[in-house]
C-alpha positions in Angstrom: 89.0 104.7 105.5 87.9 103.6 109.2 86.8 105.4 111.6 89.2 106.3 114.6 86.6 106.1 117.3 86.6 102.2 116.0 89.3 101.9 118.8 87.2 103.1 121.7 83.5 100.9 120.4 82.4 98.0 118.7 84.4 95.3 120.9 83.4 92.0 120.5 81.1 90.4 123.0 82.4 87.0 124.2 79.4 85.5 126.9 80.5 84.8 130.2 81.8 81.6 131.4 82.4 80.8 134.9 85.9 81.7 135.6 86.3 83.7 132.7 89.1 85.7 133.3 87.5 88.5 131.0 84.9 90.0 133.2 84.3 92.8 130.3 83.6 91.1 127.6 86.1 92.0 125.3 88.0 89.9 122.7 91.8 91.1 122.1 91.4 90.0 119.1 88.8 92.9 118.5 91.3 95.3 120.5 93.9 94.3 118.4 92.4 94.8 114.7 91.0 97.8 116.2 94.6 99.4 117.3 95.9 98.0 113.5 93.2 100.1 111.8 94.3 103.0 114.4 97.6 102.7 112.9 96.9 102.5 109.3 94.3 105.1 109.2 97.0 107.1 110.9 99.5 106.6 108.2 97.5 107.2 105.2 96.3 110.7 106.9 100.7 111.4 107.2 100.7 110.5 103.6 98.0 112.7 102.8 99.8 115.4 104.4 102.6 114.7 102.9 100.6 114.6 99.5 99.7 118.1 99.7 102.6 119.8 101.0 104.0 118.6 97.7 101.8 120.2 95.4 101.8 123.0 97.0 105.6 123.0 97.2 105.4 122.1 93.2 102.7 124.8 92.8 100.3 122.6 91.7 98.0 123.9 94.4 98.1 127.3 96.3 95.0 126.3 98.6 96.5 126.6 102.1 93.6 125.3 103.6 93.6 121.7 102.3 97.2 121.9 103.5 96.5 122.9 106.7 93.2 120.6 107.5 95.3 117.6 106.2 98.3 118.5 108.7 96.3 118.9 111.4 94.3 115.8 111.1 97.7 113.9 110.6 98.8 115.6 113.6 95.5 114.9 115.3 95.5 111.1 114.0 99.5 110.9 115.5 98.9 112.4 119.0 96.0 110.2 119.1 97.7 106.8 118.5 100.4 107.7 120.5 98.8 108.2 123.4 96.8 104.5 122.9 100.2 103.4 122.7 101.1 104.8 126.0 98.2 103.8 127.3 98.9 100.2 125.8 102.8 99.7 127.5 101.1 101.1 130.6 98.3 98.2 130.7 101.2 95.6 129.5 103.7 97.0 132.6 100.6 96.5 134.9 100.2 93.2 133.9 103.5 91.7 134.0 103.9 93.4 137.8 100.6 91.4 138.8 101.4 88.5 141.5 99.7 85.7 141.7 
């Protein structure tokens, strides 16, 4: 399982050109993979969630803390990604309302 801070570090360092339009540094590429990870790290913690609340539903568990700490970190994992996908319309919106 990846980490979710893998979204926020560990970009790839592309060296500067002159006029690189990329002051940062920072390969989309890297973003991208990154933001893929997010997501399917975030959908394995739902199905883990999901997971338990069946066995416990079945009665094949009766430990409601393994429920709740998978819940929360789906819920945790969800608000997380959703707000990089805010965050990610925002950026694309800024962009395409640049002039040149």
């Amino acid at each position: 399982m990846s980490d979710i801070s893998a979204i926020n570090v560990g970009y790839k360092t592309v060296p500067a050109k002159q006029g690189n339009a990329n002051p940062s540094g920072q390969d989309f590429g890297t973003v991208f993979d990154a933001a893929k990870g997010l997501l399917d790290e975030t959908n394995t913690l739902q199905n883990k969630a999901s997971a338990e609340e069946v066995k416990f539903a079945l009665g094949l568990s009766d430990n409601t803390h393994d429920l709740m700490i998978a819940a929360q970190k789906a819920a945790t994992a969800l608000q997380y990604t959703n707000s990089i996908r805010t965050n990610m319309i925002q950026a694309y919106q800024t962009i395409m309302n640049m002039q040149i």
